[in-house]
N, C-alpha and C positions, 0 to 999 in steps of 0.2 A: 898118611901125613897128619901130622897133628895140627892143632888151631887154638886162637887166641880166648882165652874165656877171662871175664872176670873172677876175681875170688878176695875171698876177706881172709886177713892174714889176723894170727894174736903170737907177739912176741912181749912175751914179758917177763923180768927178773926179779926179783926180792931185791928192793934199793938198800943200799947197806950192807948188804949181808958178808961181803969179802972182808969190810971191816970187823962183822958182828960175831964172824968165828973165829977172831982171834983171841975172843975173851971168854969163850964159853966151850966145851966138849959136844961132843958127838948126843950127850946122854940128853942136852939141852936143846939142840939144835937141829936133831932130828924130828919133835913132834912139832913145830915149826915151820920148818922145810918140806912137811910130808901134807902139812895141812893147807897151804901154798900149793904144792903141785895137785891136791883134790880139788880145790876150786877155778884152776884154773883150768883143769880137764874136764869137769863138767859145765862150764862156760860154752868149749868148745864142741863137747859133745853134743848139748841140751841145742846149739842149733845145727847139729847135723855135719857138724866138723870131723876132723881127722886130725888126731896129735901127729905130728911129725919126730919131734923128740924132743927129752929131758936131757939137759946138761947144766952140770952144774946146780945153778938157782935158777935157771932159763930154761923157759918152756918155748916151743913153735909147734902152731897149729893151724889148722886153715882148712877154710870151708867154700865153696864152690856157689856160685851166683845162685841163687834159686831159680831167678828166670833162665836160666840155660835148659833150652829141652832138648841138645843134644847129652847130655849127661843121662844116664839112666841110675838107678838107684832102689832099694827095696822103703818101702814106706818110711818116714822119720819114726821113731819113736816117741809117743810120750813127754813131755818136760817132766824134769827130774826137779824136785822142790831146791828151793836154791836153800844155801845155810845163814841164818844171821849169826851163828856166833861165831864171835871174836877170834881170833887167831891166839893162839898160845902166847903170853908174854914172858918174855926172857926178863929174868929179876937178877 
């Protein structure tokens, strides 16, 4: 029988963006939307999340209470250095 556990949820889209690719091609908006979905996968990974899936410009992921010790799990890994640079801008 399963049971109730907290857990931390990440839903997040690129705001604009159903606007932003009607003015721009695939050639533009792909390095963009690809650098968007790495950071928001290593957000989720670096605390020991689980992506759920990519759709679209939306990501869902989610990651499981740490105090839960009915959860079992193999060591975290590591933090992965996080990026400061800027996101590709669309001109």
């Amino acid at each position: 029988m399963g049971h109730l556990s907290p857990v931390s949820v990440l839903f997040a889209d690129a705001r604009g963006f159903t606007s932003l690719i009607h003015g721009y091609g695939p050639e533009e908006i792909t390095p963009f939307i690809d650098e968007f979905f790495k950071r928001c996968y290593n957000i989720v990974i670096n605390h020991d999340g689980i992506m759920d899936h990519f759709r679209g410009d939306a990501i869902l992921g989610f990651s499981m209470c740490p105090s839960d010790t009915r959860i079992t799990s193999p060591a975290p890994s590591p933090p992965r250095r996080r990026s400061n640079r800027p996101c590709p801008r669309l001109t």
